[in-house]
C-alpha positions as CSV (number, residue, x, y, z in Angstrom):
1,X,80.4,136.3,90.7
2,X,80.4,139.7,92.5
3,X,83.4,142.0,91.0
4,X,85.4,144.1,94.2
5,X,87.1,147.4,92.8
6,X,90.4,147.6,95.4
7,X,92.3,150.5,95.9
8,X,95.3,151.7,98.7
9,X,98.8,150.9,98.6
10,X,100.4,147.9,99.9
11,X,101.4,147.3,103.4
12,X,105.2,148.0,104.4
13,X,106.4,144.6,103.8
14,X,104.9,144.1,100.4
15,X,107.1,146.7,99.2
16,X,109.9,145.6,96.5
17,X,112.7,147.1,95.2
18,X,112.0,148.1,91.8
19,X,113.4,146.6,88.5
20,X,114.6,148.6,85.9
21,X,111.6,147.8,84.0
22,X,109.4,149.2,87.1
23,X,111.1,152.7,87.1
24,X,108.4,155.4,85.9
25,X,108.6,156.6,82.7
26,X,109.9,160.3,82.0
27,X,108.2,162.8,84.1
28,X,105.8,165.2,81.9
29,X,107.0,168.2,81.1
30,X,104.2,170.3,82.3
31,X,104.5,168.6,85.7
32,X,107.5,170.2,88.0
33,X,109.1,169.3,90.9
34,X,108.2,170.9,94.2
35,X,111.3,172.7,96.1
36,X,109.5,172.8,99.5
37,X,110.5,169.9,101.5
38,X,110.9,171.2,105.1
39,X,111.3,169.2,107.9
40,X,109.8,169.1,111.5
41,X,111.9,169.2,114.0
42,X,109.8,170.1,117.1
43,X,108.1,168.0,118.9
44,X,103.9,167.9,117.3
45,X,100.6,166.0,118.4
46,X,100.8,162.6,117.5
47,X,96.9,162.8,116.3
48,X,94.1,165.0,116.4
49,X,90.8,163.6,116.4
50,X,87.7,164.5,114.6
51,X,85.1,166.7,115.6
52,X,81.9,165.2,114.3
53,X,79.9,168.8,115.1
54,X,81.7,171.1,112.8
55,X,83.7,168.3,110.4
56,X,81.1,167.7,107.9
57,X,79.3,171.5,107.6
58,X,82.9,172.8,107.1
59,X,83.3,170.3,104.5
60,X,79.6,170.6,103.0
61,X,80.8,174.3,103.0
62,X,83.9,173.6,100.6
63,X,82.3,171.2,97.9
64,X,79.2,174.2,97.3
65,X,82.1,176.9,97.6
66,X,84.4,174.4,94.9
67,X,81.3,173.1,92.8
68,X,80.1,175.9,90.5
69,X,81.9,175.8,87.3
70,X,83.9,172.9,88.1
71,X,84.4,170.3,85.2
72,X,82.8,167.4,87.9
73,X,80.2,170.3,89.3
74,X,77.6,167.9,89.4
75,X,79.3,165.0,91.5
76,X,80.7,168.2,94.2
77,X,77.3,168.8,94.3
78,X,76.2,165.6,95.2
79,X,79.0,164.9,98.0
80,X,78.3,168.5,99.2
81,X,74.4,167.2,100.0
82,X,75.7,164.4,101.3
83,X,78.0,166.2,104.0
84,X,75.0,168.6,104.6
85,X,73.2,165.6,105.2
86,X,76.1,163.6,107.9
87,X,76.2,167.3,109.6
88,X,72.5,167.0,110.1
89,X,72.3,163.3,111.0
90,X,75.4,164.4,113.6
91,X,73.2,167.1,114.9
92,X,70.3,164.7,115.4
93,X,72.3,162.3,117.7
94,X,73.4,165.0,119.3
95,X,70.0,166.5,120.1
96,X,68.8,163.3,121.4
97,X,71.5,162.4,123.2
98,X,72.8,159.5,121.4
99,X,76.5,158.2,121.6
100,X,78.4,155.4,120.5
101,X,78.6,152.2,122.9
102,X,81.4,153.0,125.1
103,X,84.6,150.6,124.2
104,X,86.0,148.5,127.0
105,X,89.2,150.1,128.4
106,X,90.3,146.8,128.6
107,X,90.0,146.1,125.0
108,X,91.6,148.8,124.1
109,X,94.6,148.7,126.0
110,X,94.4,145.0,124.8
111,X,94.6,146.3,121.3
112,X,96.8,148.8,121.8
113,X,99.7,146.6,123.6
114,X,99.5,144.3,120.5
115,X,100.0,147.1,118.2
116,X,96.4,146.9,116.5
117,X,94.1,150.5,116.2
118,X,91.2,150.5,119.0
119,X,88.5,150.4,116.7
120,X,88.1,147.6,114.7
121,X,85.3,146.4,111.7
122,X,83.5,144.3,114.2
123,X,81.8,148.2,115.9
124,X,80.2,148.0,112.1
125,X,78.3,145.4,112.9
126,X,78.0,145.0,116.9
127,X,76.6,148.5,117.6
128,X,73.5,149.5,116.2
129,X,74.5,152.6,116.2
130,X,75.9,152.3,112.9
131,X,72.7,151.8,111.0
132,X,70.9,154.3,112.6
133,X,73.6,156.7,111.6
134,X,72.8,155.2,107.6
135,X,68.8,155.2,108.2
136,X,69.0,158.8,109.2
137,X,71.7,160.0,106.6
138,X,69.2,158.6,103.9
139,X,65.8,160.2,105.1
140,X,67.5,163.2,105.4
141,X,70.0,163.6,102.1
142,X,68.0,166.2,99.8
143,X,68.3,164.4,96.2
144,X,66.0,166.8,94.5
145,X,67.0,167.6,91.3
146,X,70.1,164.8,91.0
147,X,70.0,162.1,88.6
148,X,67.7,158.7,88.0
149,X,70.8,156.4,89.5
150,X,71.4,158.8,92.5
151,X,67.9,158.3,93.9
152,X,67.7,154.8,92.6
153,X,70.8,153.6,94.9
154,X,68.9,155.6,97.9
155,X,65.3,153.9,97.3
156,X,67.5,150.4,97.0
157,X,69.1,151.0,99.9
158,X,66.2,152.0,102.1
159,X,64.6,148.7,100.8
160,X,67.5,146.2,101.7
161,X,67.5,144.2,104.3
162,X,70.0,145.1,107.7
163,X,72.4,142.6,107.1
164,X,72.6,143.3,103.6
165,X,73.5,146.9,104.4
166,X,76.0,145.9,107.1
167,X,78.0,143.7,104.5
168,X,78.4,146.5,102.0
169,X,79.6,148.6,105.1
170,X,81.9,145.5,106.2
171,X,83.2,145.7,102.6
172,X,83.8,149.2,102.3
173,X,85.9,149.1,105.7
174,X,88.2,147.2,104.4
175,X,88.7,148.9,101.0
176,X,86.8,146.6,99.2
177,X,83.2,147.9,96.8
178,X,81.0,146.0,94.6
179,X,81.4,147.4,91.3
180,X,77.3,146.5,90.7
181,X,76.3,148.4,93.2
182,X,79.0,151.4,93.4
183,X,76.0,154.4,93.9
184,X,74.6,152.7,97.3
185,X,78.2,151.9,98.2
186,X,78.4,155.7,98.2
187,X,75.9,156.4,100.6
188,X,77.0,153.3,103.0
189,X,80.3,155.1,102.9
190,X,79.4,158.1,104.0
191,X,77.0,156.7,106.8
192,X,80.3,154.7,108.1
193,X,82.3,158.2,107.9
194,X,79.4,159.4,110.5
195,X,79.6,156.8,113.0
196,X,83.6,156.0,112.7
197,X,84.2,159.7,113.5
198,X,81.7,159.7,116.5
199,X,83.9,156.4,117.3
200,X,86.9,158.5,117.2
201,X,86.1,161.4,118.6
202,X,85.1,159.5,121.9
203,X,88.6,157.9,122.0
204,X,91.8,158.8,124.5
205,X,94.2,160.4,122.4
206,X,97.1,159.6,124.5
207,X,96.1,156.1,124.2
208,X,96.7,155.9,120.6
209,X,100.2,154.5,119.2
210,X,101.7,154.2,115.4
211,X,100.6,151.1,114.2
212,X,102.4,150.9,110.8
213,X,103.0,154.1,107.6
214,X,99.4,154.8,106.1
215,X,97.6,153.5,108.5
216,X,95.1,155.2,110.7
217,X,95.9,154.6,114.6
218,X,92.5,154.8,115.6
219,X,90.6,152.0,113.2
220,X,93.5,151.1,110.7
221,X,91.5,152.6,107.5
222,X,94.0,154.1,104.7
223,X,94.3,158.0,104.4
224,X,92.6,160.2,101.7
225,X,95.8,162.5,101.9
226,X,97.8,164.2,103.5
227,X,98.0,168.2,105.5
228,X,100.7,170.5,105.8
229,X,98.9,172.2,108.6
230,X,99.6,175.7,110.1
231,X,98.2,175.0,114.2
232,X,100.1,176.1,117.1
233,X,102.8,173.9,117.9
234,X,102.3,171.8,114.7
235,X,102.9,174.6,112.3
236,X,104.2,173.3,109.1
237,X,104.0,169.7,109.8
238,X,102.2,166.8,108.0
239,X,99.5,164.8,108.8
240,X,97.8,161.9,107.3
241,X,93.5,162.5,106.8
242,X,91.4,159.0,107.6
243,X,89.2,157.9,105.2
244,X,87.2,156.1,107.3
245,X,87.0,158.0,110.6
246,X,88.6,161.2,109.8
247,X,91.5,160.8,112.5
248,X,94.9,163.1,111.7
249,X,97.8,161.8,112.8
250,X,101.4,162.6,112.2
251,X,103.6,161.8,109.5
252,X,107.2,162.4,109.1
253,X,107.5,164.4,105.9
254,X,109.3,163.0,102.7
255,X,108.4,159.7,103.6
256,X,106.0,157.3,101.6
257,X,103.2,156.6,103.0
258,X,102.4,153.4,101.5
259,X,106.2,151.7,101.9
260,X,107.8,153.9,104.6
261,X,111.0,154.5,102.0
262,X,112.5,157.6,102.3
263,X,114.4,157.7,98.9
264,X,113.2,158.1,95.6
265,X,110.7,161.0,97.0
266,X,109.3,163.9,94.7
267,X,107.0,166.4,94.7
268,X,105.1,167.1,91.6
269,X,101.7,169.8,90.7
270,X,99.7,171.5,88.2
271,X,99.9,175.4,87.9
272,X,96.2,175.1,86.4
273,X,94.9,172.4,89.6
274,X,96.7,174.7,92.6
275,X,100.1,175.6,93.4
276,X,99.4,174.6,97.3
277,X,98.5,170.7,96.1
278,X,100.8,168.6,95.5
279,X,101.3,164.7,94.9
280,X,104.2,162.6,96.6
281,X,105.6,160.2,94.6
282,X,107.6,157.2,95.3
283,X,109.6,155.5,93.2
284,X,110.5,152.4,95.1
285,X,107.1,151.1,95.3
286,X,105.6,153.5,92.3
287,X,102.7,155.0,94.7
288,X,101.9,158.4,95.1
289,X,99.5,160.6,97.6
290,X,98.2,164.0,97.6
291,X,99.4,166.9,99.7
292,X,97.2,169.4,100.4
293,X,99.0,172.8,102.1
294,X,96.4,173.9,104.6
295,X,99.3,176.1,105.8
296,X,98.6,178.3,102.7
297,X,94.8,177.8,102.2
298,X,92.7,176.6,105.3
299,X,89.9,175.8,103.3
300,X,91.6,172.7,102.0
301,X,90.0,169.5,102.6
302,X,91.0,166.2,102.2
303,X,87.7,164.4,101.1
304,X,86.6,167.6,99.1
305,X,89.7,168.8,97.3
306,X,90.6,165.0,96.6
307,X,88.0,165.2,93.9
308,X,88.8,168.8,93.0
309,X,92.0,167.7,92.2
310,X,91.3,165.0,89.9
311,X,93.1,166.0,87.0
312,X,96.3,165.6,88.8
313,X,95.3,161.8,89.4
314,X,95.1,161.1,86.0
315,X,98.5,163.2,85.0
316,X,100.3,161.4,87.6
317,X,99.0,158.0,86.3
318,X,100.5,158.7,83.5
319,X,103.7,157.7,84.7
320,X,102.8,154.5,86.5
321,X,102.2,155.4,90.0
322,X,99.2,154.6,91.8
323,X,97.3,156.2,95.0
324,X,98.6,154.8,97.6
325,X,95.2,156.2,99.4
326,X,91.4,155.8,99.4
327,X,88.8,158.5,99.3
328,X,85.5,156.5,100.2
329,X,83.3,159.1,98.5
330,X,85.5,158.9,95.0
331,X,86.3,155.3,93.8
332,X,87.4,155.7,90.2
């Protein structure tokens, strides 16, 4: 029987008051609270969509810039080919003029009236688009030099048959990856990321609604984390990152993402990780997600520094919260 690794945080209305016996344990000593919990009150963009011609160079740029001397060098180094390598496949398309089907207005208004994100799983499989965007991203990845199971997963890949590929990409969609075959699920993910971003980026974004807390308006995947951003008019507020098609969108700060409680909310970091990330705990539903102040560094990115910041994962989940998000490039 195949074995599915699951992570996110549950929907709004699976969220339960906590017993006693479900209250975290005492807070480590090393971890301290964070004082900064400022509120928006001007009016901010509801999303902002991805650019698929800058979005992965600026974050192949981060993960080689984060990499060298890092205790998980070897995996940056791996996602930083990787992003080269969706950068390049986006520059392909682009070059030869190719562009997602265009997505009935109908549909989406459809969609949209019945509180559901445009974009939905079925793309995955319906435009071809999306396996051209994987066939490319593998020719082009450079794997020189990376280990026996890296280039393994990309020769098994390139050998598996459409529909196989196109149910590992169903999978990973909806937050679900075979535990057997976790390297090519990598690479699958990171071929969706191209094509759900090229998705998003050809959407309305004054068509787009809230559909429920920590979940993306534009195709309903989970968020990696979240951004205090510093733009013009949104300085200082927060937005939620997509895992699946890169989409911002706002998020009303100290507020859990995962059950939409505003009590029971701290802020918690690691002078040795960064004093600019942070994680948000909850302790009504015991999740947690990071914050990442952009505001202060503009180099932050979600995907990137989510694995840079690792060592706060594991503190955290030390006191029985899990990530209420999903970074499709990091399953641990």
């Amino acid at each position: 029987m195949a074995r599915f690794f699951r992570r996110g945080g549950p929907p709004a209305e699976a969220a339960t008051e906590p017993t006693p016996a479900e209250q975290p344990v005492r807070k480590p000593a090393d971890i301290q609270p964070d004082p900064d919990r400022i509120g928006i009150a001007a009016s901010v963009p509801f999303v902002r969509l991805p650019k698929p011609a800058t979005l992965f160079a600026d974050r192949a740029k981060r993960l080689k810039a984060i990499a060298p001397g890092h205790p998980l060098e070897g995996y940056l180094d791996l996602l930083a080919r990787i992003a080269a390598a969706q950068a390049e496949v986006v520059a392909q398309r682009a070059f030869a003029g190719e562009r997602p089907l265009p997505l009935s207005a109908e549909d989406v208004a459809l969609r949209s009236d019945n509180g559901m994100p445009p974009l939905s799983r079925s793309l995955v499989s319906d435009d071809p688009n999306f396996l051209a965007c994987l066939d490319r991203l593998l020719d082009v990845i450079d794997l020189s030099g990376l280990t026996e199971a890296a280039q393994l997963a990309r020769t098994s890949l390139q050998a598996a048959a459409p529909e196989e590929r196109l149910d590992l990409a169903l999978q990973i969609f909806d937050g679900a990856f075979l535990v057997e075959r976790m390297a090519e699920c990598v690479f699958v993910a990171a071929g969706l990321q191209v094509f759900m971003a090229e998705q998003a980026a050809a959407l309305d974004d004054k068509v787009l609604k809230p559909v429920a807390d920590g979940v993306c308006p534009c195709c309903g995947g989970a968020p990696t984390a979240s951004l205090i951003v510093a733009w013009t008019p949104a300085d200082k507020a927060r937005y939620l990152s997509c895992s699946v098609c890169n989409t911002l969108w706002n998020h009303v700060r100290i507020r859990c993402t995962a059950c939409g409680s505003g009590e029971g909310i701290s802020y918690y970091g690691l002078d040795e990780i960064s004093k600019d990330v942070k994680v948000e705990t909850c302790t009504s539903c015991n999740s947690y997600l990071k914050h990442f102040h952009q505001d202060r560094d503009p180099a932050f990115d979600p995907i990137a520094d989510d694995v840079a910041s690792y060592g706060l994962d594991l503190k955290i989940a030390e006191e029985g919260f899990r990530k209420a998000g999903l970074n499709l490039l990091f399953v641990v």
